[in-house]
N, C-alpha and C positions, 0 to 999 in steps of 0.2 A: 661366114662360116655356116649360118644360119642355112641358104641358101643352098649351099653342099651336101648337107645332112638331108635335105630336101628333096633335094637331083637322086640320092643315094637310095633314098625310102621307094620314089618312083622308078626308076631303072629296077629296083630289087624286087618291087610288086610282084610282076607276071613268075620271074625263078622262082620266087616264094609259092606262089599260087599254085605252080607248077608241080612244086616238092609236096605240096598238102593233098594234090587230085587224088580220089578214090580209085582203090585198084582193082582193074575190072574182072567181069565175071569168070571164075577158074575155082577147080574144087579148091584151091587152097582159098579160095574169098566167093563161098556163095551166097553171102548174105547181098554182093554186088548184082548176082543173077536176076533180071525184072520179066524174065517171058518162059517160055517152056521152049520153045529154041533154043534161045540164050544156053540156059541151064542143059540140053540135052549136048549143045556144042562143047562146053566147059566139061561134062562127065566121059565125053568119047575119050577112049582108050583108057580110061583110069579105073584104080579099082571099085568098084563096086559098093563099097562102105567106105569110101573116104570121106572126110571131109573135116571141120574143126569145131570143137567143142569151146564154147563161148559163152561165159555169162551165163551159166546152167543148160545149156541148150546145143543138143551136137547138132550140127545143122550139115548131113552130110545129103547124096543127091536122093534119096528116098523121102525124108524129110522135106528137102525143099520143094520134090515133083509136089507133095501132098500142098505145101505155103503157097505154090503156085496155082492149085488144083490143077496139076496137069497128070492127070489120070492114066492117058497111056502111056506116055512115060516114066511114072512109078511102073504103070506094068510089064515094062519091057524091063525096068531094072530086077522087077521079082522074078521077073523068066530065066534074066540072064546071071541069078544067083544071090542077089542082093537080101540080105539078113529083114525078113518085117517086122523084128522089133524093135530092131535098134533106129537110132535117131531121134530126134529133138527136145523133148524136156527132160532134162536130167538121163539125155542117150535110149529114151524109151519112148518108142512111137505108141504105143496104148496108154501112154500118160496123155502123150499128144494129143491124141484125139478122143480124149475123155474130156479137154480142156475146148473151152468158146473160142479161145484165141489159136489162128488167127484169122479164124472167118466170121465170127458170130453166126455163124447159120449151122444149125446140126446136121441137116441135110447133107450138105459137103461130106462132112464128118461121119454119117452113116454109111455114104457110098464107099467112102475111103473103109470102115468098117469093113465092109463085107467083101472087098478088095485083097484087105489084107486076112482075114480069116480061111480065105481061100488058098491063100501062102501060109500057114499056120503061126500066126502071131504068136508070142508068146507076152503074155501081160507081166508076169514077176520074174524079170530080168534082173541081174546086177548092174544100178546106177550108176552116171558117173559121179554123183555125190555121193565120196566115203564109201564105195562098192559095196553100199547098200542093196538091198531089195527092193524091188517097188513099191513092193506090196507094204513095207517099211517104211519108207518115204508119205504114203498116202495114211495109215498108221498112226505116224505121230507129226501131222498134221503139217509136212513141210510142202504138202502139194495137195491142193484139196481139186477134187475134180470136178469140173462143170457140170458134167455128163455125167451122173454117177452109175446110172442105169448102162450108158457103155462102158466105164471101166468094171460093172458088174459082169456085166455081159463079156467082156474079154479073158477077164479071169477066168470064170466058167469055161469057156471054150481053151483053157490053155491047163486044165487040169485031166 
C-alpha cells in the first residue's frame, strides 16, 4: 500500500507543479512582466490605467514602465493618455517616486520626475487606502517618503 501512495505522490508531482506555475506577463498579472518588451506586449490594446491593486500597491503599466525603468515606454503611455498620477503605492505614482524602492538610486527617480511633470502629475490624489488623500496618508505617518525633497517638489508643482 506503501508503495502506491508512492507511485501516486510521483505520477501527481509534474500536474501539481503544473497547477502552481506563475501566470505569465498580461495587465491582469504585471507583477510577472520582467523586460519592457514583455510589459509593452502585455499593455497592447488594453486600456491605458489597467492594471491590479495588490498589497497597497496598483501596479498598472505606468507604474510598472517606471519598476522596469523603461522610460519610453512610460512615455508613449502618457502620450497615448495614460493618468501620471495614478499607480503604485497606495494608486499614487508621486508617492512612488518619493519612495527608494524600487531602485535605490534617486537618479532613476529624478528622471522619472521630470517625465512625469511634464504630463502634469498630480501629487494629492485620492488613495487606494480608505480614498484618502495623499497628502493624508504621508500626514499621519502611513507612508513616509524617502525623497522628501521630491514628494516636496511634486506637491509644489500640483498646486
Amino acid at each position: 500500500m506503501r508503495w502506491f501512495a508512492l507511485l501516486l505522490l510521483f505520477l501527481a508531482g509534474p500536474a501539481f507543479a503544473q497547477q502552481q506555475s506563475p501566470r505569465a506577463c498580461g495587465v491582469d498579472n504585471l507583477t510577472a512582466c520582467r523586460s519592457c518588451s514583455g510589459l509593452a506586449a502585455a499593455l497592447k490594446n488594453q486600456p491605458l490605467d489597467a492594471g491590479e491593486y495588490f498589497h497597497g500597491l496598483l501596479r498598472n503599466g505606468l507604474f510598472t514602465a517606471f519598476f522596469l525603468d523603461c522610460m519610453p515606454l512610460g512615455e508613449r503611455l502618457l502620450q497615448r493618455g495614460a493618468d501620471p498620477s495614478i499607480g503604485g503605492m497606495f494608486g499614487s505614482m508621486a508617492l512612488s517616486l518619493s519612495d527608494e524602492w524600487p531602485h535605490k538610486n534617486k537618479a532613476i527617480n529624478e528622471r522619472w520626475v521630470a517625465l512625469l511633470l511634464r504630463y502634469h502629475i498630480r501629487a494629492n490624489i485620492k488613495s487606494y487606502l480608505d480614498n484618502e488623500l495623499t497628502i493624508e496618508v504621508v500626514a499621519k505617518g502611513e507612508f513616509k517618503p524617502s525623497y522628501p525633497d521630491i514628494w516636496n517638489r511634486l506637491l509644489e508643482a500640483s498646486k
